[in-house]
KESESE-459306 format. One record per residue: residue in three letters; x, y, z of N, C-alpha, C, O in turn. Coordinates in steps of 0.001 Angstrom, whole numbers, plus 524288, in hexadecimal, padded with zeros to 5 digits. Layout:
BEGIN
AlaXYZXYZXYZXYZ/...
//
This chain:
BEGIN
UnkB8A378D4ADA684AB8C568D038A656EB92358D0BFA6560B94B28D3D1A62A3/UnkB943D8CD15A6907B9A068CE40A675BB9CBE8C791A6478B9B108C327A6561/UnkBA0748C8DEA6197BA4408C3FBA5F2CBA8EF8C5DAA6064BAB3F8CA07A5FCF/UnkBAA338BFDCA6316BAEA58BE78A6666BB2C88BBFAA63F0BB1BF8B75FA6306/UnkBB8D98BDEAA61F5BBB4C8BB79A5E92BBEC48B89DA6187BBD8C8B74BA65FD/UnkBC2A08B78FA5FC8BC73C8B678A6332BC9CE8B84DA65E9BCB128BCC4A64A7/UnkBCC358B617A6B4ABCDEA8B8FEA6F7BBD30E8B860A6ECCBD4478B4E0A6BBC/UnkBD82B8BBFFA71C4BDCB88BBDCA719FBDF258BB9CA76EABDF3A8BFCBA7947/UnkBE08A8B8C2A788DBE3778B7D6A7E4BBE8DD8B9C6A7DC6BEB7B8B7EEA7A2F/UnkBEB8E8BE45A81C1BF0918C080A7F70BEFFC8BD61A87C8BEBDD8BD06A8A3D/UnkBF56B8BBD8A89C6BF72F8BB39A8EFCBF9AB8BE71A8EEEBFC7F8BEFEA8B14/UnkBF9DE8C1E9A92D6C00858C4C2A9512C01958C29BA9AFABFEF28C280A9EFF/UnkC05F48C12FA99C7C082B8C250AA013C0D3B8C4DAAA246C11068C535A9F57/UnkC0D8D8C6D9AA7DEC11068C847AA8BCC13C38C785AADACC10508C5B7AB07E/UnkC18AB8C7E3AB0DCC1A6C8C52DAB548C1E018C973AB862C22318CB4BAB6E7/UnkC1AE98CAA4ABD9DC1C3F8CE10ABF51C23918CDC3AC19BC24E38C9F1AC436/UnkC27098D169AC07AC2C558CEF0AC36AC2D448CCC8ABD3FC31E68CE11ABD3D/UnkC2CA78CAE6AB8E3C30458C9DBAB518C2BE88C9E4AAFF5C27348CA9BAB0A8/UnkC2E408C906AAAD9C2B418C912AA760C29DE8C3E4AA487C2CC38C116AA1E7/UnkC22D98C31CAA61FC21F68BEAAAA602C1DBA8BDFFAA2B5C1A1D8BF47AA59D/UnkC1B2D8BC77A9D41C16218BB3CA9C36C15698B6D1A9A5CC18368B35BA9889/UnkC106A8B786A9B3AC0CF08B0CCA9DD4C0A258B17DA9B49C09118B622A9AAA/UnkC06AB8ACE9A97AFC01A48AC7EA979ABFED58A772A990FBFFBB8A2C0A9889/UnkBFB178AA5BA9B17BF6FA8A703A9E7CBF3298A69CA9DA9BF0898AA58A9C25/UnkBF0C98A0BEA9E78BEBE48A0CBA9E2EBE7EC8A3CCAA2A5BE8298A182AA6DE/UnkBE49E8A809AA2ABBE2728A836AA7FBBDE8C8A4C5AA95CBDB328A4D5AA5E9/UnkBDD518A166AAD4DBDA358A0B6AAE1BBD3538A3EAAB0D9BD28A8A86FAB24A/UnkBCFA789F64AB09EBCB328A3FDAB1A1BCC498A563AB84BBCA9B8A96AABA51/UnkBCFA88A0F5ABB75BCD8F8A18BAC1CBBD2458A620AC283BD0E58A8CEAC643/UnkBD6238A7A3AC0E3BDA378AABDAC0CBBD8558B142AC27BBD4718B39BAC0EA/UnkBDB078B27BAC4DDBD9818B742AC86DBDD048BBCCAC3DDBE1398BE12AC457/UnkBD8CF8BBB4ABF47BD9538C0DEABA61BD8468C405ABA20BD3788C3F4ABA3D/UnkBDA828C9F1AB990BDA868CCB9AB8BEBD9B98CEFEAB29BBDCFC8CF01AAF12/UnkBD45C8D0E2AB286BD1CC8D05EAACE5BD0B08D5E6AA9E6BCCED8D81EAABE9/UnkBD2F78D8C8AA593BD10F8DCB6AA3CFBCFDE8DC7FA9EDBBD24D8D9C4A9BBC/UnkBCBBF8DF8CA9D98BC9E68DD7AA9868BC90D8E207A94C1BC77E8E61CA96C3/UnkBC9E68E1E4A8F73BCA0C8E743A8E1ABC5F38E725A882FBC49A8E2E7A865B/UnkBC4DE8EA8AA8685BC1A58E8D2A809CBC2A68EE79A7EA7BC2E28F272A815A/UnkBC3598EDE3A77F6BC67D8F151A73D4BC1608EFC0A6FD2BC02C8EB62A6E37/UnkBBFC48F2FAA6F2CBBC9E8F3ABA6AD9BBE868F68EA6561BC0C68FACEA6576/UnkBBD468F38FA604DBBFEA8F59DA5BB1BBB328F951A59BCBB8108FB35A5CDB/UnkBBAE88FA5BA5334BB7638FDC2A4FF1BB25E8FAA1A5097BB3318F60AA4F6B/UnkBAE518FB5AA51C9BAA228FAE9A50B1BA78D8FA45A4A86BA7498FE3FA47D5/UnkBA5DE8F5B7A4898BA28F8F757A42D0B9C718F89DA41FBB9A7F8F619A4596/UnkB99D38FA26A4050B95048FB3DA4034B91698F8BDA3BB7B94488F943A37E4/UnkB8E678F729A3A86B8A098F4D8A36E2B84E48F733A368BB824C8F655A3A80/UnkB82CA8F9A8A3369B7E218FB4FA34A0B7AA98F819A30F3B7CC68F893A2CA9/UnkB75228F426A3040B73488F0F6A2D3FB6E538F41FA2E92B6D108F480A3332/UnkB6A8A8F71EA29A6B63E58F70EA2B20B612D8F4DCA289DB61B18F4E0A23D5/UnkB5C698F193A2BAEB59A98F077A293AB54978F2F6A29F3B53558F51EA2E0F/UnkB512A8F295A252BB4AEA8F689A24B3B47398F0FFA21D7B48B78ED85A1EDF/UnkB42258F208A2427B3DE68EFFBA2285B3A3A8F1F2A24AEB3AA78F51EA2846/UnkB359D8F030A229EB31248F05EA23D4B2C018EE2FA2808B2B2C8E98CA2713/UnkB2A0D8EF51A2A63B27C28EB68A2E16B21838E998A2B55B1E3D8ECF1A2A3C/UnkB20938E387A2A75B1D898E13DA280DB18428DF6FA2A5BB13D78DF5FA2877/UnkB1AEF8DD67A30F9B189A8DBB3A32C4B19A68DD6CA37BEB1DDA8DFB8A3826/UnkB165F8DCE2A3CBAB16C68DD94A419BB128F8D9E0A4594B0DEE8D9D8A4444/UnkB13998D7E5A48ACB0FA48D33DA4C69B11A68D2A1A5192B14778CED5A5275/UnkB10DA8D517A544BB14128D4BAA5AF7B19388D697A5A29B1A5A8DB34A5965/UnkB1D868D165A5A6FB22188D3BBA5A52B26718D00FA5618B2AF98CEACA56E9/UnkB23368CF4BA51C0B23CA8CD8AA4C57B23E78D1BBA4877B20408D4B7A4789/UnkB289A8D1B8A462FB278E8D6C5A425EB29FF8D430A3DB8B2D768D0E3A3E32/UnkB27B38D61DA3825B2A178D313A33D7B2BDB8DA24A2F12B28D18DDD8A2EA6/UnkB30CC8D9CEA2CABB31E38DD38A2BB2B32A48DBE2A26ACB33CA8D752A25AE/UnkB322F8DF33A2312B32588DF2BA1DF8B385A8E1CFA1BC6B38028E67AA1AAD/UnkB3EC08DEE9A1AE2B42038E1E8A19C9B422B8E5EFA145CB3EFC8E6D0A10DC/UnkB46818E781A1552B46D98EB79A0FECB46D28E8CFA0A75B453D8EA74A0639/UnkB4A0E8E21DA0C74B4B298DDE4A07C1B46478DB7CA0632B45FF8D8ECA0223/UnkB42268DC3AA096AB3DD08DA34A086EB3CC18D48AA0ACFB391D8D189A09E6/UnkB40F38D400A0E10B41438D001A10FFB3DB78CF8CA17B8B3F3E8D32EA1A79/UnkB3AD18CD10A19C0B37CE8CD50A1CDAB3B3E8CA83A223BB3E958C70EA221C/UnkB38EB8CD94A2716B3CF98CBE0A2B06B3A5B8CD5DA3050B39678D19DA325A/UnkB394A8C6B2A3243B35A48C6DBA3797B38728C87DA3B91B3D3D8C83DA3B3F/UnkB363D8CA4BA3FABB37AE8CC95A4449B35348CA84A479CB30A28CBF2A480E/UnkB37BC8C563A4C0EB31E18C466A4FD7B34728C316A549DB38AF8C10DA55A1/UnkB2F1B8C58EA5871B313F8C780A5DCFB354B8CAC0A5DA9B39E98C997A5E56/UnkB33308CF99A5C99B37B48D4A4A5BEBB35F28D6D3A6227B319D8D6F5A643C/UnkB3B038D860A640AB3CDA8D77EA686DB38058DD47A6AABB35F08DF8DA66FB/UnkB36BA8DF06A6F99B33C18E338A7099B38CA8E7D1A70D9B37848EC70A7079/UnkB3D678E6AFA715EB411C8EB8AA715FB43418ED27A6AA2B46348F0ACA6935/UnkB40CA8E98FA67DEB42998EBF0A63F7B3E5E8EFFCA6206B39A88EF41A62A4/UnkB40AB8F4B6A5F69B3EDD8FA85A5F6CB41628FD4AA584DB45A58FD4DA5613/UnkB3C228FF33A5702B3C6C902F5A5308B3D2A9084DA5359B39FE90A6DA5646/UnkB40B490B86A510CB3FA7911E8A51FCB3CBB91247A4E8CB3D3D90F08A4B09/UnkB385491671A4E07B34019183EA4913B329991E78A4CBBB304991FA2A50C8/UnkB34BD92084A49A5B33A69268DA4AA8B34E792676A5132B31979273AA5498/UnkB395092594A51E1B3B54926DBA5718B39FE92482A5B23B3C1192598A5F56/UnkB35CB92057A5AA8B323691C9AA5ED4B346F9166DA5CFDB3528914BEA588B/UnkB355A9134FA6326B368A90F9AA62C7B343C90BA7A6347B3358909C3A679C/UnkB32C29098CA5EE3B2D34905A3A5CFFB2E4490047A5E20B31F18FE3FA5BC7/UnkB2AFF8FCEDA622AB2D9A8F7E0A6305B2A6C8F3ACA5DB8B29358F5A4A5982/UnkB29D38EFFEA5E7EB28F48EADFA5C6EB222F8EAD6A5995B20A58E980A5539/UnkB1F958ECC0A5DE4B1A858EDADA5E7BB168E8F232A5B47B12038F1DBA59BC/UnkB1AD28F6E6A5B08B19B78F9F9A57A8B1D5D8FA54A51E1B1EC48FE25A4F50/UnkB1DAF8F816A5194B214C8F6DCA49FDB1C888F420A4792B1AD88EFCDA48D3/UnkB19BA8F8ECA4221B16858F750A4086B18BD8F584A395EB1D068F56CA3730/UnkB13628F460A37BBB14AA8F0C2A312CB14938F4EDA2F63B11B08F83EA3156/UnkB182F8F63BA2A78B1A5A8FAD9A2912B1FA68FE82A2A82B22469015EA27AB/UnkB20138FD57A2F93B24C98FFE5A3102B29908FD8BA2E6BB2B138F8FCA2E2D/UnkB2BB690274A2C58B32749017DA2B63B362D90095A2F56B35CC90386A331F/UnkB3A8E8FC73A2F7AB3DF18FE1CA334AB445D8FB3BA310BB46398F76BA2EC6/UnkB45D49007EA33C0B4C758FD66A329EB4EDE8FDFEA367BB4E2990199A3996/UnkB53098F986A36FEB55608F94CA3AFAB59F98F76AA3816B5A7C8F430A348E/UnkB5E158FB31A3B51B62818FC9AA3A93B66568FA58A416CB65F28FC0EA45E6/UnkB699C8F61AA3F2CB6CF38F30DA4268B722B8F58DA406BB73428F70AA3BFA/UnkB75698F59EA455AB7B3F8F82DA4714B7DF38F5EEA472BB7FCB8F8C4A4A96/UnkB82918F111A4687B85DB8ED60A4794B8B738F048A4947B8E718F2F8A46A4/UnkB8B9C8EEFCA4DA4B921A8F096A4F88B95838ED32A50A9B96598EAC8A54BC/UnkB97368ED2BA4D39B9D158E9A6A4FDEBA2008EBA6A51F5BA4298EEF4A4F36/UnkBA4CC8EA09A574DBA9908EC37A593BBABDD8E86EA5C0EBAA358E627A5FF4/UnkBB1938E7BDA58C2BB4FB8E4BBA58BBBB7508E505A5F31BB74D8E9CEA5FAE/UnkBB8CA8E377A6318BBAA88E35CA67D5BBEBC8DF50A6A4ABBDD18DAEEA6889/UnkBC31F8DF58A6DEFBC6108DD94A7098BC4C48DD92A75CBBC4A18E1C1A7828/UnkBC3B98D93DA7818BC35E8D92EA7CF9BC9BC8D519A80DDBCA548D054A80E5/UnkBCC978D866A82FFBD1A08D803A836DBD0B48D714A8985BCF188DA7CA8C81/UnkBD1EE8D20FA8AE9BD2088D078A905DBD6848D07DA92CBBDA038CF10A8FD2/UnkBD7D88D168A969CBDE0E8CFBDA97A3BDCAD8CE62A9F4CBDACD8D168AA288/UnkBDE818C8DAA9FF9BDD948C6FAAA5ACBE3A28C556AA54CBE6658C2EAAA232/UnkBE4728C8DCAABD4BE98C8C85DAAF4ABE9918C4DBAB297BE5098C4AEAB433/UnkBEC838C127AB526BEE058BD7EAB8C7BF4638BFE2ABAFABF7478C146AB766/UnkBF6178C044ABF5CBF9568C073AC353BFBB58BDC6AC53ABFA128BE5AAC9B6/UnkBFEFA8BA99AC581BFFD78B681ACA07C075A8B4DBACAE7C0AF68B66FAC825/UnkC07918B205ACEADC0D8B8AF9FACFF7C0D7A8AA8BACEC1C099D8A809AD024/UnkC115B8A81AACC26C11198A2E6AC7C8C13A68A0F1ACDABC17C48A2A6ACF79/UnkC100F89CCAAD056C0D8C896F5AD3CEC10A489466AD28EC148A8932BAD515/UnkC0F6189303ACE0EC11FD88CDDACB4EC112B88BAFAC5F6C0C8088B97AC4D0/UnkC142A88AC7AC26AC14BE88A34ABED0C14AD884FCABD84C17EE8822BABFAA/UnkC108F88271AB956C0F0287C75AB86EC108087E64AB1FAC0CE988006AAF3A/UnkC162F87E0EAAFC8C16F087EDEAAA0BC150A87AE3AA7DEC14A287698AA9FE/UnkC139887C0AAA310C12EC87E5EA9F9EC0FD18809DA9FCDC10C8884D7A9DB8/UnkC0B0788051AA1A1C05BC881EAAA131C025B8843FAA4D0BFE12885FCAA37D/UnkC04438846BAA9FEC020288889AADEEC053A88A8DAB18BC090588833AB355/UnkC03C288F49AB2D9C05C2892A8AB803C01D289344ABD93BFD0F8929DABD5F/UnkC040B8944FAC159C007689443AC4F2C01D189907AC6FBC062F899AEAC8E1/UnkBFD7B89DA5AC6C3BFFF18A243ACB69BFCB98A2A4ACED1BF8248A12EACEC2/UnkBFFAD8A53BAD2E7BFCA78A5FDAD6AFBFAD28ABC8AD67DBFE2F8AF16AD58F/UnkBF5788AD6BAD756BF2E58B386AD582BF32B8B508AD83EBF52B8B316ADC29/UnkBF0CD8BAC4AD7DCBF1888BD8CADCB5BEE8F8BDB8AE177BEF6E8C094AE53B/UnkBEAC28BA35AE0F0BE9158B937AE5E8BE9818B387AE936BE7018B157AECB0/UnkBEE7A8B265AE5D1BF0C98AE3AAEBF2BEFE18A8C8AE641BF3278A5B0AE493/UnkBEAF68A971AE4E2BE8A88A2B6AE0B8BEC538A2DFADCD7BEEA18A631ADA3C/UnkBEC1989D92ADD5BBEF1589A76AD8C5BEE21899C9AD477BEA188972CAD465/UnkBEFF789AE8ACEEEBEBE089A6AAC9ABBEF2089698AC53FBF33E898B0AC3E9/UnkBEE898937EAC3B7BEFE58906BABE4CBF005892FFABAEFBEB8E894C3ABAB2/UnkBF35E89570AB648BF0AF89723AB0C3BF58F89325AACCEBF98C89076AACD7/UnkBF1D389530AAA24BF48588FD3AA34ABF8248930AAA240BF6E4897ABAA2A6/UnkBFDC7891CEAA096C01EA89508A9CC6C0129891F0A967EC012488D3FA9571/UnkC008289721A929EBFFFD894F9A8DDBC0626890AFA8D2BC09E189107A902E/UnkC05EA88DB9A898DC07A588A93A867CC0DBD88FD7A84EDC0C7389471A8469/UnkC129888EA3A847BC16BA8900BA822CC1612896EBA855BC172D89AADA8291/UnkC15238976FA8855C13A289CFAA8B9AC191189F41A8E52C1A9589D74A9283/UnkC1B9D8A2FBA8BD8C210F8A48BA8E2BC20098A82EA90B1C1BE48AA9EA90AF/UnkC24D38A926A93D8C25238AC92A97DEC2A4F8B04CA9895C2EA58AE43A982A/UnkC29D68B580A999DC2E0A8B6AAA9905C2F6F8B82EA9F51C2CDA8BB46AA1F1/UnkC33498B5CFAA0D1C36148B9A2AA79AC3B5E8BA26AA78EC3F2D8B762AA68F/UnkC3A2E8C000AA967C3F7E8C307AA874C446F8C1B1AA484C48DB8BFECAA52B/UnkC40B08C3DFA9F0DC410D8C41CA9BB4C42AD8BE5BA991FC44F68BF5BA9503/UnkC427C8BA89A99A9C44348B3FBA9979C3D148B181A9799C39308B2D2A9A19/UnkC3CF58AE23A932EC38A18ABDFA91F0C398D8A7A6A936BC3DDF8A596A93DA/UnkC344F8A579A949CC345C8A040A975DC2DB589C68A973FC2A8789EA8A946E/UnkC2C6489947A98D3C275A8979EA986BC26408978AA9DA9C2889899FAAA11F/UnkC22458944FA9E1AC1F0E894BBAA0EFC2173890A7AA76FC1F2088FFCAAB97/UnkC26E388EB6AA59DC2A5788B64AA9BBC2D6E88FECAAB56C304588E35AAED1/UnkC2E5489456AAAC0C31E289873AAB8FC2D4389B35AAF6FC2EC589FAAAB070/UnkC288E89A34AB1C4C25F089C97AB454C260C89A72ABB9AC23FF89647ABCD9/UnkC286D89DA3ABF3FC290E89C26AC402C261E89E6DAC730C24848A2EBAC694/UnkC250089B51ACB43C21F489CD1ACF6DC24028A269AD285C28B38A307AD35F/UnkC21828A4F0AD387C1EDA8A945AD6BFC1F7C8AEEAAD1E1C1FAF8B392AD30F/UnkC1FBB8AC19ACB3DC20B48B298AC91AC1CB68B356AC913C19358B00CAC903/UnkC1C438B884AC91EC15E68BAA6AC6ABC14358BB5CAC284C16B98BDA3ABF1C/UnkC0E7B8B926AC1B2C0D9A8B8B9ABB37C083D8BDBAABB84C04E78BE9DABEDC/UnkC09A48C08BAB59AC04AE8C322AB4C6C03728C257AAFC6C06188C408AAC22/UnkBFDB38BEABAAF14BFC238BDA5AA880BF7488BF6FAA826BF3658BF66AAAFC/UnkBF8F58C1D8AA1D6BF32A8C4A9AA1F4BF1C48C10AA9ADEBF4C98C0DAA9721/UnkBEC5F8BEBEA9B4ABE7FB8BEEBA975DBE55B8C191A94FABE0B38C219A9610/UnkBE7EB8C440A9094BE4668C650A8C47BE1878C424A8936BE3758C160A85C8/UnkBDBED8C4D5A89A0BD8038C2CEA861FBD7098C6D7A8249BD70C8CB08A84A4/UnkBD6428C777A7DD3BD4B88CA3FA78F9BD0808C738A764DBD1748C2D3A749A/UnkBCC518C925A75E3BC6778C91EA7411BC55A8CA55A7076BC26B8CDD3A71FC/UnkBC4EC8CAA7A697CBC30F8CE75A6747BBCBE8CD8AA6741BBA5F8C995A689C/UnkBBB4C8D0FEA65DDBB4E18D07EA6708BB20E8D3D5A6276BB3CF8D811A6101/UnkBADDD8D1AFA6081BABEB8D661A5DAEBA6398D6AEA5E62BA3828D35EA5C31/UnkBA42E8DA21A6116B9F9C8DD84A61BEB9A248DF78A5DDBB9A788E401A5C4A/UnkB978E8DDE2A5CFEB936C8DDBDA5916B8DBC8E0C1A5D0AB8B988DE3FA608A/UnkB8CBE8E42BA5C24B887A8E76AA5D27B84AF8E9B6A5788B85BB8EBBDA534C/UnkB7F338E7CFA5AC2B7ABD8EA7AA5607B75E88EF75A594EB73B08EF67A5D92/UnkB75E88F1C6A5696B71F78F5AEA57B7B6D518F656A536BB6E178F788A4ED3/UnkB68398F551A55C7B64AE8F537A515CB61108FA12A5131B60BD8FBF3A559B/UnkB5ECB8FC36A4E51B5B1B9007CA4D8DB57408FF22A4A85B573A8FCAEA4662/UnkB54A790096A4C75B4EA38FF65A47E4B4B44903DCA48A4B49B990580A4CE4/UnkB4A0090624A4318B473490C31A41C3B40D490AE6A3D2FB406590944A38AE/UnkB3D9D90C54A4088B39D890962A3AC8B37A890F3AA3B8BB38A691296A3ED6/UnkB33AB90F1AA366AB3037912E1A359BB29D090FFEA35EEB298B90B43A3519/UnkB25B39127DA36EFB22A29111BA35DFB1FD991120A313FB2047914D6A2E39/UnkB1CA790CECA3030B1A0E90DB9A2ABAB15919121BA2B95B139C913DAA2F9D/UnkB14759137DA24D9B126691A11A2560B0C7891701A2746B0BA79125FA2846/UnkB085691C3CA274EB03C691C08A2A0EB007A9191DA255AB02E09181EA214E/UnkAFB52917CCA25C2AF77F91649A2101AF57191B73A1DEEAF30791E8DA20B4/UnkAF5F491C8DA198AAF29091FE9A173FAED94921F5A1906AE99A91F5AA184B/UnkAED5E926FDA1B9BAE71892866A1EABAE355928B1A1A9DAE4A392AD9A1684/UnkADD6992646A1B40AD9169270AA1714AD83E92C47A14E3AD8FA93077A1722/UnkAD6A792B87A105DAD7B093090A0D30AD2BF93321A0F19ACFBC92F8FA103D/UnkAD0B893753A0FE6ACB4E939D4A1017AC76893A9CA0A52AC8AE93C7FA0615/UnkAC36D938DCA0BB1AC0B193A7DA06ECABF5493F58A0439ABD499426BA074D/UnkABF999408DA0113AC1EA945FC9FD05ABD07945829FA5FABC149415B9F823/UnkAB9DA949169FA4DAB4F0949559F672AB7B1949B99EFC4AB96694DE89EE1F/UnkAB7B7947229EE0EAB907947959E843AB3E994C719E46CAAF5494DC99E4FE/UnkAB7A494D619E141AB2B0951989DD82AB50694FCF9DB05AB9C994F9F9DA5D/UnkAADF694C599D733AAFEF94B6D9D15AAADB1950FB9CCC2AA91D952579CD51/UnkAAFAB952B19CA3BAAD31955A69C690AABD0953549C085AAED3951A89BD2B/UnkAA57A953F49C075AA47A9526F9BD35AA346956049B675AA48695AA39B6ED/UnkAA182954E09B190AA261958FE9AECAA9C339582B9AFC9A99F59544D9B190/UnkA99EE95D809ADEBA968A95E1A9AD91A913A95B329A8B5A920895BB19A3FE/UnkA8CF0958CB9AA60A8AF4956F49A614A894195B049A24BA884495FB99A235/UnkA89659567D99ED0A871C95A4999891A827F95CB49974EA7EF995B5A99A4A/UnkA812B95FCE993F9A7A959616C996ABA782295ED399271A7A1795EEC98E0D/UnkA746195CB999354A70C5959DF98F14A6F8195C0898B2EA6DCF9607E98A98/UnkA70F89563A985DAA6DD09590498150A68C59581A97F39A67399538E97EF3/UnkA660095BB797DB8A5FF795A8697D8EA61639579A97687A63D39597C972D5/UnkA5DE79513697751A5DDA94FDD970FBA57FB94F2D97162A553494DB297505/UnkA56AF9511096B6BA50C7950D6968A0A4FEC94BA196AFDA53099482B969C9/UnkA4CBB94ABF96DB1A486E944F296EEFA471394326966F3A45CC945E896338/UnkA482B93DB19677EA45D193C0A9638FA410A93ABB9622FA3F65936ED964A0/UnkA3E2493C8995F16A374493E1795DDBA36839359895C61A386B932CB958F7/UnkA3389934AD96023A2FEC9313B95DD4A2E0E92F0B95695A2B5C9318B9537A/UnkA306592A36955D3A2E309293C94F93A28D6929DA94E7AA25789276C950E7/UnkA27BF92D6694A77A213B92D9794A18A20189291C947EBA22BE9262994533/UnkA19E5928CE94A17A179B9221994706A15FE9243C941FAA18469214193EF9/UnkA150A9257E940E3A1360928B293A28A178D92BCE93758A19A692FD4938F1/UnkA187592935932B8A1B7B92CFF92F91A18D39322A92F2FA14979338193109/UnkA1CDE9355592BD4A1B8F93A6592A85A19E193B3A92771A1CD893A40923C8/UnkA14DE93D4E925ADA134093DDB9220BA15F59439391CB8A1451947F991BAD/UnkA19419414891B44A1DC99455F919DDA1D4F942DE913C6A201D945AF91111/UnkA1ACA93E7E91042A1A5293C1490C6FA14CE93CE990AF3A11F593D0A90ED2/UnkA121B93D97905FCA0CBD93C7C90485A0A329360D90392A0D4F932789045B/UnkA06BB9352D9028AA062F92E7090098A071A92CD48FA2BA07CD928858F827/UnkA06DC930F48F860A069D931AD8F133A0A1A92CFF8EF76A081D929838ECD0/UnkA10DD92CBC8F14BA1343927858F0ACA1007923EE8F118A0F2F921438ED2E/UnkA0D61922D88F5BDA0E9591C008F5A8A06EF91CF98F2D3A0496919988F54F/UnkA046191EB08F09CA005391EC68ECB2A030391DB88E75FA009B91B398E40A/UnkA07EF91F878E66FA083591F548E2D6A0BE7918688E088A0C3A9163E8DC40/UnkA0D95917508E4E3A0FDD913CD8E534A09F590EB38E504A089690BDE8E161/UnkA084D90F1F8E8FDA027A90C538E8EDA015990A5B8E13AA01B9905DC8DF90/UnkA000590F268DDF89FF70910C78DA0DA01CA90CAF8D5DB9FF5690AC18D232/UnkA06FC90BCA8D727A097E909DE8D2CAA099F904AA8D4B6A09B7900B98D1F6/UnkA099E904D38D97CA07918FC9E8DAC8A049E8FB178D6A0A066D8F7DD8D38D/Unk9FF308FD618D5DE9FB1A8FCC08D6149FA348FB998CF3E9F7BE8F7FF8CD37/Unk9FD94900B68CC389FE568FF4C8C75CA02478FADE8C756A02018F7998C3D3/UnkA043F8FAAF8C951A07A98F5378C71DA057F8EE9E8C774A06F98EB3B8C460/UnkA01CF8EDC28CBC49FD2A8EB3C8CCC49FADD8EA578C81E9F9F98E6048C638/Unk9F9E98EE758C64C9F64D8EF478C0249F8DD8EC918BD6F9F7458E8108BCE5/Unk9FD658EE038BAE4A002B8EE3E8B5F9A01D08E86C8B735A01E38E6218B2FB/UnkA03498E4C48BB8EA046D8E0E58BBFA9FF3D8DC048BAF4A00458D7A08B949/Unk9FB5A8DD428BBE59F6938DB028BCA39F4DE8DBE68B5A59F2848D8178B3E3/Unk9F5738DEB88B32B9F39F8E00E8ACEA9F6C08DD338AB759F50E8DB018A788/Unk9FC8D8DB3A8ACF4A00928D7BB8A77CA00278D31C8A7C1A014D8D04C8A407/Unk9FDC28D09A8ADEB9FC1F8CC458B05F9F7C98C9E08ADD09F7838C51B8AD47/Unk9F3318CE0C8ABA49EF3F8CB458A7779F24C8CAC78A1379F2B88C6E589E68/Unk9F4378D0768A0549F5838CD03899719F9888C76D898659FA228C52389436/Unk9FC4C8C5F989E469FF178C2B789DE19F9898BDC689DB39FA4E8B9F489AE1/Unk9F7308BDE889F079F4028B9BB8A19B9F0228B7B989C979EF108B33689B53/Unk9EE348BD65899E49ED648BCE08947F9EEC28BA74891729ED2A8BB1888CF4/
//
């Protein structure tokens, strides 16, 4: 990723036999002599990680669970993209539900100059002032170039414009281009772990319960049957004697019953 700022055009020129500078437009058909140079400044660095969880997995759809709790699809993940997990590089196919992973991105930025400078040669043809020169190059052709606007000149030691320029001097103009540029590089890593194994079934363990021992039985007397007959534990003499006094009273009631009647 690079960003391209503004460029700086510096002209030099110079005139062989007296002291002369020019600036020129070069053109593209112009027989240039081109060197190009690039200056690189400090480099900055960024390091951003992110970690989640893997939720889901289906071909090459993966849905990740972040740290924010925020959810984040992945689809058609590329076959070169790759996990480290214990030193093995796990593609797309093997990233299972459960796995952790973080990935940790690098951002570099470095500031740069890319410094052009194109030479032209030639013997001033003809001069069409204000605004163009014609030289002839070094291989015999004829070339047009533009003279900037208010463009002085100095020969032997005397300033002058661009009407102070005569046929057969020699012109040498050089085009400096200045570039700044700035350079943006990322490097990504991605490290997961796997999720742990399932709990193995427990084996069955004979349990011992201990119990207390039972109580030893207590023997109780069986309860004896109600006898159908009382006990003869009384004489009859009472109820004779009871009989007895009914019997006088019968009397004594029946005797007051006649003298009343009398």
């Amino acid at each position: 990723m690079i960003s391209i700022g503004s460029s700086k055009t510096i002209t030099r020129g110079l005139l062989a036999g007296g002291a002369l500078c020019v600036a020129f437009s070069l053109p593209a058909a112009a027989q240039v002599k081109s060197n190009e140079t690039v200056e690189h400044g400090t480099p900055t660095k960024q390091v951003t990680v992110q970690r989640g969880e893997v939720i889901y997995v289906s071909g090459n759809d993966v849905v990740i669970k972040m740290e924010d709790g925020l959810l984040r699809d992945f689809f058609n993940v590329p076959e070169s993209t790759t996990v480290t997990v214990d030193g093995k590089q796990l593609n797309v196919h093997q990233i299972k539900v459960g796995m952790k992973i973080e990935k940790q991105v690098i951002t570099t930025t470095t500031p740069r100059v890319i410094t052009k400078v194109e030479t032209v040669t030639g013997k001033v043809w003809h001069v069409n002032a204000p605004s163009t020169v014609i030289l002839t190059l070094e291989d015999g052709t004829n070339q047009s170039f533009k003279v900037p606007m208010n463009q002085k000149f100095t020969i032997n030691g005397v300033e002058t414009d661009v009407f102070g320029l005569k046929k057969g001097m020699v012109v040498s103009a050089q085009k400096v281009t200045e570039v700044p540029e700035t350079v943006v590089t990322q490097q990504a890593k991605m490290t997961g772990t796997m999720p742990p194994p399932p709990p193995a079934p427990k084996a069955d363990v004979p349990v011992l319960i201990f119990m207390a021992p039972a109580p030893a039985p207590v023997e109780t007397a069986s309860a004896e049957p109600a006898p159908t007959k009382l006990p003869k534990t009384a004489s009859e003499l009472p109820l004779l004697g009871l009989l007895g006094m009914l019997l006088c009273g019968l009397y004594l009631f029946s005797k007051v019953g006649r003298k009343l009647v009398a």
